[in-house]
N, C-alpha and C positions, 0 to 999 in steps of 0.2 A: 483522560486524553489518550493520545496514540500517535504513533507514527507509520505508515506503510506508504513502499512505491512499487510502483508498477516502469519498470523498464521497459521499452523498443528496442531491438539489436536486429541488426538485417539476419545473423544466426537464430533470431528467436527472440525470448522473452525472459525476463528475472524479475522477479518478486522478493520482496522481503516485507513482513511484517515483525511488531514487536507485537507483547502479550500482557500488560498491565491495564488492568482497568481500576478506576478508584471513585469513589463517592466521598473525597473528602482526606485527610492525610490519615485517620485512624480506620479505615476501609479499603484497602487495598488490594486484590485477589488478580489471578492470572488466569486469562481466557484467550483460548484461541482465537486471531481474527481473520484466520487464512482456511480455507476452503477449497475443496479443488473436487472434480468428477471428471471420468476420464470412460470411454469406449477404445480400447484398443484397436490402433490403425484404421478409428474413423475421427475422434473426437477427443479435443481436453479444454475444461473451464474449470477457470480457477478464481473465485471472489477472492477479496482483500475488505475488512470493514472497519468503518472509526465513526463513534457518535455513540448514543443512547444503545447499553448493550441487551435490554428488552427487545430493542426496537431490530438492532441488528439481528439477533437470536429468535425473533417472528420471522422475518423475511426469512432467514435460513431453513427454518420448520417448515415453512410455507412452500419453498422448492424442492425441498427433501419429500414432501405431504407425509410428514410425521403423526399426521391424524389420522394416516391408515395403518392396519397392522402391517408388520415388515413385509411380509411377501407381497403385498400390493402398493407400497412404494415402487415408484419410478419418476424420477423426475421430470418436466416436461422438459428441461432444458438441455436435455437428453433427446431431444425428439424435434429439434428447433431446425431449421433447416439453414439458417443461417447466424455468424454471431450478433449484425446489428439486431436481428428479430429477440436471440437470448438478450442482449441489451435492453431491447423493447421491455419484455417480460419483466426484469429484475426490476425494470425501474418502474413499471407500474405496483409491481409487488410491496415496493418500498414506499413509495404512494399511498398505498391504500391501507397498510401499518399503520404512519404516520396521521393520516388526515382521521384512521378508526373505523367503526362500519357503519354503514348505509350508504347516502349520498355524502355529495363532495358538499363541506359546509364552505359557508359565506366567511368571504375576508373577514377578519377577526376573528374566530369562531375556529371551534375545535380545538386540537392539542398545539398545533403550531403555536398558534394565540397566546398560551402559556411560558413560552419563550423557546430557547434555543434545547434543551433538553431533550427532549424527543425528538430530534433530528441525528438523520446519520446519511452518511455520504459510502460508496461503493465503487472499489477497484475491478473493473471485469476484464479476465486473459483470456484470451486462448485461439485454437484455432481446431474449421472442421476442414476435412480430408476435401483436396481440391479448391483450398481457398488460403487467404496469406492468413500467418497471426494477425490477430487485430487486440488494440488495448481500450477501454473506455474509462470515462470517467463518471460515475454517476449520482445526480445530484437529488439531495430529499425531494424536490418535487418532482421527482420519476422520470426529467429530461436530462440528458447526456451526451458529451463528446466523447472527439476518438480521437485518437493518437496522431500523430503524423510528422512530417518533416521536421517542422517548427516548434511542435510539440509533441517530443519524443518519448515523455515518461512523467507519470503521473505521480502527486503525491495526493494523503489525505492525513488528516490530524496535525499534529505539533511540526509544521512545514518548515518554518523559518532558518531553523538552524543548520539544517541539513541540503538545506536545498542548495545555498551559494557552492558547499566540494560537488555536487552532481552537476552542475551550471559550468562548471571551469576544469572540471573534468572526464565529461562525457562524449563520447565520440560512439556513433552508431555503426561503425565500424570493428569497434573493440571486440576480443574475446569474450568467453561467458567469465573465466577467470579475473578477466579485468574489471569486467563489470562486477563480480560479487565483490571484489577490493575496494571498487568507490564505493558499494553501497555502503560497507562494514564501515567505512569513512565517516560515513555521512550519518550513520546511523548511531555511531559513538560520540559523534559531534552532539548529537542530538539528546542522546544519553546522560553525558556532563552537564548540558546548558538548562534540563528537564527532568524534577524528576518522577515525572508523570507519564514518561515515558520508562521502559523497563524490561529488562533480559527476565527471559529468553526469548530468542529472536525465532523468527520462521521463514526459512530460504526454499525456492523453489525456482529451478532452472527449466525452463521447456524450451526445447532444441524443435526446429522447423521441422514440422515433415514428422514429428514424433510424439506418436498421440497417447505416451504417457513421460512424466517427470523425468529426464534425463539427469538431474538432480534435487534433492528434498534432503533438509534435515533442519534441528533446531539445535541453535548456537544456545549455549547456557552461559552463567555468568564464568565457570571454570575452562571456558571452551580456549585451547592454547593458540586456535590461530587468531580467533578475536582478541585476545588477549596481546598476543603480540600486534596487531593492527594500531591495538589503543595506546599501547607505549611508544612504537614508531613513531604515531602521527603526531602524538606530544612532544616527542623530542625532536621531530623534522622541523615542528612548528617553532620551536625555541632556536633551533640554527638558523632557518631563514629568518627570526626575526634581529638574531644576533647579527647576519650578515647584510642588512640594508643600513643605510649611510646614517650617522648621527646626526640628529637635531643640535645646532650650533647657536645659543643662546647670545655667545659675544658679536655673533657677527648683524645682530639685531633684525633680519631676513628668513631664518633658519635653516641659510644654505651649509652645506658642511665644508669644513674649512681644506 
């Protein structure tokens, strides 16, 4: 399992992924699930992935074209003239992994047929020079949405837990600072309740107009501000729960007396 979100801020965009992938509680290892390519002061995209890490680690190969030698890489998503078109691409990339090669097989049939396994879902960032950030969401069958008003920030993998602090605390007017605070929120929430999710984390800020990472690094388990975030949020969580009114069993209603 995993957890990554992809944030909307009218300043831009935030990302965070975590890094555990497991086949099981005795199989455990840590893999990158964030991704990023950048043309200075024309272009930056940046994947986020959760699902079958085969499946995700082809689709990557496959835009990197790591079947050529290095000097003849380049990727096309680098060349795309807009992001819904890189959108377009990744999600047929991701398509065509999935369903295997040749033609497209028949309902039942192929690798989906075998269950949820080989499926994986895709966080796309970024923005080209004279056009806004844009954020997607994209699904194993190679179609996707986008971000917007209503839907301002995306998750993939282990959702549930994290999602209610980003719901109650998200304002698309916030700082990138505020925003990295609820993510680490939500991401420790997520940490406790899962643990198939797992430090070390992968942050990535891109500011409008700035067509390389205005911020990037990875939170470890020893990292002091995460650390203080997860003790805060514990102890804020025990005083609010100390200061709401008692359950009053005598008054047979459970109003407080």
């Amino acid at each position: 399992m995993t957890y990554c979100v992809g944030m909307m801020l009218d300043a831009g965009l935030v990302l965070m992924s975590d890094t555990r992938t497991n086949s099981g509680v005795d199989n455990i290892s840590t893999f990158r699930k964030m991704f990023s390519w950048s043309v200075p002061g024309e272009r930056i995209i940046t994947l986020m992935t959760s699902g079958n890490l085969a499946t995700t680690q082809a689709v990557i190969s496959q835009l990197e074209e790591r079947n050529k030698v290095p000097g003849d890489r380049h990727p096309s998503i680098l060349e795309a003239p807009t992001m819904f078109q890189i959108a377009t691409e990744v999600g047929r990339r991701l398509r065509g992994v999935i369903e295997g090669p040749g033609e497209l097989p028949e309902p039942g049939e192929g690798p989906q047929a075998e269950g949820a396994k080989f499926t994986a879902s895709i966080v796309l960032a970024g923005q080209i020079k004279g056009m806004e950030p844009r954020l997607f969401l994209i699904y194993p069958e190679g179609n996707f949405i986008e971000a917007s008003f209503d839907t301002p920030f995306f998750q993939i993998g282990e959702t549930k837990y994290g999602r209610p602090i980003l719901l109650r605390g998200y304002d698309r007017a916030m700082r990138f600072e505020d925003a990295v605070k609820l993510l680490m929120v939500s991401f420790d929430s997520t940490l406790a309740a899962n643990l198939s999710v797992g430090l070390p984390l992968d942050l990535m800020v891109i500011e409008r107009d700035r067509f390389t990472p205005l911020h990037q690094r990875r939170v470890g388990a020893e990292d002091p501000y995460f650390r203080s975030i997860s003790r805060g949020w514990s102890d804020a969580l025990r005083r609010a729960f100390q200061s709401l009114p008692s359950y009053d069993l005598a008054s047979g209603d459970g109003n407080p007396g």
